[in-house]
C-alpha positions in Angstrom: 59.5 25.9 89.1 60.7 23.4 86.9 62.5 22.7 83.7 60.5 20.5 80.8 62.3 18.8 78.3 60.3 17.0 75.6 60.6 16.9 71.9 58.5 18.1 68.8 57.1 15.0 65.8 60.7 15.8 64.0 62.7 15.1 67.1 63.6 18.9 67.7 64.5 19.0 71.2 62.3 21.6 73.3 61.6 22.9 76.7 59.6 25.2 79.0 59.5 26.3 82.7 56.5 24.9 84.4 55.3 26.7 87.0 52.8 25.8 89.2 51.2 27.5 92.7 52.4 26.6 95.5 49.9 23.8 97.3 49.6 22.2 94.0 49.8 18.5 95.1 51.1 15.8 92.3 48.2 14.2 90.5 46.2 17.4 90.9 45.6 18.8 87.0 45.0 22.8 86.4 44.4 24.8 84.3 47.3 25.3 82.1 48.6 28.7 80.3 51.4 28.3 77.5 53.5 31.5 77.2 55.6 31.6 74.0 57.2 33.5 71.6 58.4 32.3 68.0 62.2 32.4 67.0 64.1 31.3 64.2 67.0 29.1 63.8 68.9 27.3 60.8 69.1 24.3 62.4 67.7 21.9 64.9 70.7 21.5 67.5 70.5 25.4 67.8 66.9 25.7 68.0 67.3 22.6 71.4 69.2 25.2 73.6 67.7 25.5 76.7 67.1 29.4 77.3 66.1 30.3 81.1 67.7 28.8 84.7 66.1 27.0 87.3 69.0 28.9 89.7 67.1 32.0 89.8 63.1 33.2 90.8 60.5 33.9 88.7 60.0 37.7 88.1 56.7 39.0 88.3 56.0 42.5 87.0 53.2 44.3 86.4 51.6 42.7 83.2 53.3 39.5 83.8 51.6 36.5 83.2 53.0 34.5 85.7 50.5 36.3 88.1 48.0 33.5 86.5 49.8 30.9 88.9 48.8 32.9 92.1 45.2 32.5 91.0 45.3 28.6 90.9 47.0 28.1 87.2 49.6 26.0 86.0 52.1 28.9 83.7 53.9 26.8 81.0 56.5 29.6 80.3 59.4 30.0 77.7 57.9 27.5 75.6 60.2 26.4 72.7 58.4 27.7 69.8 61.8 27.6 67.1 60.8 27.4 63.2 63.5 26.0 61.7 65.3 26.4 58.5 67.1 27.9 55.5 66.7 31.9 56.1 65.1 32.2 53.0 62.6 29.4 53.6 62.1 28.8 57.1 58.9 30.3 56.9 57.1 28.0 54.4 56.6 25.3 56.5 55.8 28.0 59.7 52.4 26.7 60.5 53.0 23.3 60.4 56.4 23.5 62.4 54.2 26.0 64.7 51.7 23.3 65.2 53.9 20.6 66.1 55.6 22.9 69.1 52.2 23.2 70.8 51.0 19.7 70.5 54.8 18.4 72.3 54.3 21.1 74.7 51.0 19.8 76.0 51.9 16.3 75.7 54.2 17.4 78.2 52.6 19.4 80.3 49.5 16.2 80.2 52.4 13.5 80.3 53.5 15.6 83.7 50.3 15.4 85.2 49.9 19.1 85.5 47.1 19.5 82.7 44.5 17.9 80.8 43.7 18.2 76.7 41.3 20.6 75.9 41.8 23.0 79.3 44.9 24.8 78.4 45.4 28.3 77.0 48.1 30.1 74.5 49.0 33.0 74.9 52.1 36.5 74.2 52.7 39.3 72.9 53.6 40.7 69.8 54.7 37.6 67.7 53.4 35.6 70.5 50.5 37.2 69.9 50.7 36.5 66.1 51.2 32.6 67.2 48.8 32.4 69.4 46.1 33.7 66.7 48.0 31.1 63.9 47.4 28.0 66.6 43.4 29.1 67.1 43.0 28.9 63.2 44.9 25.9 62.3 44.5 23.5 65.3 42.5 22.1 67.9 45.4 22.0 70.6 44.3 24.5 72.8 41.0 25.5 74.2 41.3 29.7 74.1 43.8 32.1 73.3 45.6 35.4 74.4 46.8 37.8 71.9 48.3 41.1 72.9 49.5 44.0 70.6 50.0 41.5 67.1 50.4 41.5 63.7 47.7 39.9 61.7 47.9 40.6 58.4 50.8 40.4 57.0 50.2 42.2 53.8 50.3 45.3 56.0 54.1 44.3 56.6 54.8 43.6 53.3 58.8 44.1 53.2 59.5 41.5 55.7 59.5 40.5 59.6 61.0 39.1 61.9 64.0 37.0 60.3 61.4 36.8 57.0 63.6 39.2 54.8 61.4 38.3 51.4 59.0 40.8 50.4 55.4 40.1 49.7 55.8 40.5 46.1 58.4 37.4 46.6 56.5 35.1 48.7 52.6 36.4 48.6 51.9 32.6 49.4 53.8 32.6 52.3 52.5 36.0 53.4 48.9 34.6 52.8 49.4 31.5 55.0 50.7 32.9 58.1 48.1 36.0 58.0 45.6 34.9 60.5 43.3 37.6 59.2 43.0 35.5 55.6 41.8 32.3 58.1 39.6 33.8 60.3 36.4 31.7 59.6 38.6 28.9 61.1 39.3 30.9 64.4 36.6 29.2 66.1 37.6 29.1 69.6 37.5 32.1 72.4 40.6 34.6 71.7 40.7 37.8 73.6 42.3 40.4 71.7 44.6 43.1 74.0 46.5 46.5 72.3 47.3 49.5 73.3 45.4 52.6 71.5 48.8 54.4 71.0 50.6 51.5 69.3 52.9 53.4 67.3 55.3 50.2 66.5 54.9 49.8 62.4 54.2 46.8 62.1 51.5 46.6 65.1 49.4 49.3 64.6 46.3 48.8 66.6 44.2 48.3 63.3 45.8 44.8 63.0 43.7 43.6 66.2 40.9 46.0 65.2 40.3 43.9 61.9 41.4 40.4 63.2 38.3 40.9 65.9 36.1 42.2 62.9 36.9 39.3 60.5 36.1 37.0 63.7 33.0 38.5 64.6 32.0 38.7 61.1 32.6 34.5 61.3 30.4 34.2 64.3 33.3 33.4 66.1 33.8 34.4 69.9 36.6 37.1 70.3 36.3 39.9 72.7 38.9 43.0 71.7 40.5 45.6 74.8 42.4 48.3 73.8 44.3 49.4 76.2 44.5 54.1 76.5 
């Protein structure tokens, strides 16, 4: 286990906990999984703090995906994934601030010597989940995706999420470009979709994967969907 610090194009300080098995020898790449989760922050100084400890182990439960690193992968977890801004307008440069997170997180994971370009994965839950879809559309940074139980569509949410507190009648731009659903013919790389049948969280109902995997088959992309009983 050990603590990255690297830094997105606007010089946002970021970090992750690299986690690698146990008889991997330096100089020796793997393949690489990136675990995040989006959060907001008004500024850049707040959106640096380094959340996690080196001082403590990894826990691995029962869907964790730390398991990965028993099976011979490098686990990039806690990946600084902050969007940063004015509460009110944070979110209108969302894709592009997303975008920039990933590409500094596998410079550093390459720039380590853990990874190579074009072998490493993305993948969380819920808005992870809605990241990890956002990164397959509008980049080339990673090579497949995870998504479990996410929102896809934001129209469906159309009062607000997360810290976004303008409605959809406010900001149906905004809403637009961070609905993977409306850029599914871009999602052209392997995403599997996971949610559980009974997801009775309103603003992940299982129909959000249900249609994201449609839309993506209906692309000829390559998406496989579980849902989980």
């Amino acid at each position: 286990l050990e603590m990255l610090h690297y830094t997105r194009a606007d010089g946002t300080p970021l970090s992750g906990q690299l986690i690698v098995p146990r008889d991997w020898k330096s100089g020796t790449t793997l393949p690489v999984l990136v675990w995040a989760y989006p959060l907001e922050y008004r500024q850049a100084s707040d959106a640096g703090q380094v959340r996690g400890s080196l001082n403590r182990f990894p826990r691995l439960r029962g869907a964790s995906h730390l398991w990965l690193a028993l099976a011979g992968y490098a686990v990039l977890d806690q990946a600084s994934m902050p969007i940063v801004g004015p509460v009110r307008s944070a979110n209108d440069s969302f894709i592009e601030q997303l975008v920039w997170n990933a590409e500094a997180a596998v410079d550093a994971v390459v720039k380590h010597g853990v990874g190579t370009r074009g072998s490493m994965a993305v993948a969380g839950h819920s808005y992870g989940a809605f990241m990890t879809a956002n990164l397959l559309c509008h980049s080339d940074v990673f090579a497949t995706g995870i998504a479990r139980s996410g929102a896809y569509n934001r129209t469906l949410t159309p009062f607000g999420f997360q810290n976004e507190d303008r409605t959809y009648w406010e900001a149906p731009a905004v809403y637009q470009a961070m609905s993977p659903l409306a850029h599914a013919d871009k999602l052209r790389r392997p995403v599997l979709l996971i949610h559980g049948a009974d997801d009775e969280n309103s603003g992940t109902f299982p129909l959000q994967s249900q249609r994201l995997y449609a839309a993506i088959k209906g692309h000829g992309g390559h998406a496989r969907l579980v849902m989980l009983p």
